[in-house]
N, C-alpha and C positions, 0 to 999 in steps of 0.2 A: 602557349601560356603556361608557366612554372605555377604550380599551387604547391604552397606549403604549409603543410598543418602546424595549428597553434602549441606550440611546447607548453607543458602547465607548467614550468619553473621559469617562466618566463612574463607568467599571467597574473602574479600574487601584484594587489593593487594597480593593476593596469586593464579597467575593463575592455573586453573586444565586444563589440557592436552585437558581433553575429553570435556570441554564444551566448550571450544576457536575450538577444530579442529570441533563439530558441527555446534556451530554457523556459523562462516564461511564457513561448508559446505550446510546448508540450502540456506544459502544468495547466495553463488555459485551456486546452482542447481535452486535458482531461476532467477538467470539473465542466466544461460547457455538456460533455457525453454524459457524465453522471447527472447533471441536468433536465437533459434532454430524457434518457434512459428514466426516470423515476416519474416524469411528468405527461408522456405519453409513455405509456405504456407497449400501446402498438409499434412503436417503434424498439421497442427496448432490446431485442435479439439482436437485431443489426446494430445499433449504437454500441451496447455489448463487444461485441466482435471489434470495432474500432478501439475500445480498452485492453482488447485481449492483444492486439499488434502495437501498441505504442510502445512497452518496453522493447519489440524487437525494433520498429523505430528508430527509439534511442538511441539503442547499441550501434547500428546502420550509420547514421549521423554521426554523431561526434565521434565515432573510432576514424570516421574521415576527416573530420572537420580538427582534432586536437590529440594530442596525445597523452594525455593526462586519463581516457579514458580506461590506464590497466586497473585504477581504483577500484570502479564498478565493476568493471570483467572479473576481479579478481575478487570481489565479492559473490559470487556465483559462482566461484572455482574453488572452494575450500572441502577439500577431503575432510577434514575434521568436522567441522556443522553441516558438511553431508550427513554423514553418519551420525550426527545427534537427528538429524530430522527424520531420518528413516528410523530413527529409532521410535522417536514420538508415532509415524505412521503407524508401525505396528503394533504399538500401545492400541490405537486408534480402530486399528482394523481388530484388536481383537475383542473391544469395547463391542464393536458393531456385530460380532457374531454371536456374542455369548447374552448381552442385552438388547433384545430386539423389543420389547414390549414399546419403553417411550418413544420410540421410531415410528412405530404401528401409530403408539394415539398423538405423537405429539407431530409428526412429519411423518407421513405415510412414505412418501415417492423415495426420505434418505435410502443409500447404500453408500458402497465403497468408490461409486463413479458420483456420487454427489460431495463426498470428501476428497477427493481428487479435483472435482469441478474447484472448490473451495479451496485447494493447495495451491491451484497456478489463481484464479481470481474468486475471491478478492487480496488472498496472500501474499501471493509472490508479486502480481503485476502493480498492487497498490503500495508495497514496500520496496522493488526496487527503482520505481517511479520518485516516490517523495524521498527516498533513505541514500541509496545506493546512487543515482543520479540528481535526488536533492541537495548533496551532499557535495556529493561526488565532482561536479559539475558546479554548483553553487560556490563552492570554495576559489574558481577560479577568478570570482568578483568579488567576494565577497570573504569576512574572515568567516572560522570555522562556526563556530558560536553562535553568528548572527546567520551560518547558511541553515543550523540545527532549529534555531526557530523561525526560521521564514517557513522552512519545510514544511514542520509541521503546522503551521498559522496553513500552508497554504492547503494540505490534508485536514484542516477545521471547516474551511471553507469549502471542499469537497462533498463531505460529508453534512454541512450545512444545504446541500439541493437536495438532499432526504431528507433533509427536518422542514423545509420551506413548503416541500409537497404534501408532506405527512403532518401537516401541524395542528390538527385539530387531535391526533392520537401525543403532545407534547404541549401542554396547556402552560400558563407562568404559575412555578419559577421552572418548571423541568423542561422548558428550551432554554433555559440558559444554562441549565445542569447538562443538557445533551451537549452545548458548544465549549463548555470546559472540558466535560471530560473525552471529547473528541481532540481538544491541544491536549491535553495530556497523554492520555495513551498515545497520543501520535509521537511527543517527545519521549516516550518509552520507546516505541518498534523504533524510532532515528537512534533514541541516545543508544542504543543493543546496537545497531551497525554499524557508529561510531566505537564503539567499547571494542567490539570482537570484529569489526572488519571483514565481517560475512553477513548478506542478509538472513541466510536461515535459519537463525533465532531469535527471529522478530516473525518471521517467517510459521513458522514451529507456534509461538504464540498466540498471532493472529489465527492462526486454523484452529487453536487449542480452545480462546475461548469460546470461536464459534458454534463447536460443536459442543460446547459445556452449557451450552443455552437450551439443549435440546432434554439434559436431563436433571436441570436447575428451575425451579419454580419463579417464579418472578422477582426478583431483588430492586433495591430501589433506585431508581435511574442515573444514580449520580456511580453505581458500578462499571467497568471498564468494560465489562462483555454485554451490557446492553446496548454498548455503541455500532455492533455490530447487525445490522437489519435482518430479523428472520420472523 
């Protein structure tokens, strides 16, 4: 039996069966994990670990299944936003050596293997998931515009099984400030990997505001780095 993978200049308003029901089934199996992961708890290492391998998944998948997939790949291949990210790292790393106090009272257990933890998840595998294969991948059914907010709608609704489990700490109106400003930021980290055509400055961000949490007092919920759970 001859298999032949789907060309993507062949796929612009012709949807195929089999990459609309993976797509969607990626994206589902990652908001069911972040579900699952925030709701028992006792489970959340192992569910975890099923987050950490679906971008490699992905890549696995549709590098078989179509060929459109050099978009993504080549989103993770850029020398240039390489070296802006490592640059931010060592902004980062020297943040962590020289200011240790809010660490001690604010996050005891941070180091330089907890900002690493936080580069690959929740940065990298939550942005090449929705951005780089939202994108990526969603364009093949979809125009581009409408793949930029499905993405992100579908990273609100991610991010929505932390506010569902957590909702007594998000009272009204600041769960419906948390579901805005989770579309929002999320049309930022997409619209940056549409703009520059690399995820690591969405990438770079995401990590940036996380660890700006650690030496930022409480700001009001409608800010962009309280979408990030810590």
């Amino acid at each position: 039996m001859y298999f032949q993978r789907i060309d993507a200049k062949n796929t612009e308003g012709k949807p195929k069966k089999s990459v609309i029901i993976l797509y969607f089934a990626f994206q589902l199996s990652f908001i069911v994990s972040g579900y699952i992961m925030n709701r028992f708890t006792s489970m959340a290492n192992s569910v975890q670990l099923v987050e950490y391998l679906i971008p490699i998944l992905e890549i696995f998948v549709f590098i078989i299944l179509y060929r459109g997939i050099s978009a993504p790949l080549k989103s993770i291949i850029s020398p240039f936003w390489i070296t802006i990210l490592l640059s931010v790292l060592i902004i980062w790393s020297f943040i962590f050596f020289m200011y240790r106090d809010p660490f001690e009272i604010f996050l005891p257990f941070a180091d330089l293997m907890y900002m690493f933890q936080i580069l690959y998840f929740p940065a990298f595998v939550e942005t090449f998931n929705f951005a780089a294969i939202g994108v990526g991948v969603g364009r093949l059914f979809m125009k581009k515009g409408t793949a930029i907010l499905v993405s992100a709608l579908l990273f609100a609704i991610f991010y929505a099984t932390y506010l569902v489990n957590q909702i007594p700490g998000y009272p009204f109106p600041y769960d419906y400030y948390f579901m805005l400003d989770v579309f929002a930021i999320g049309l930022v980290y997409i619209g940056l990997y549409v703009i520059t055509d690399s995820i690591y400055p969405s990438v770079a961000l995401m990590l940036s505001l996380a660890l700006l949490g650690i030496y930022t007092p409480p700001f009001p919920a409608s800010l962009f780095y309280t979408l990030v759970p810590s």
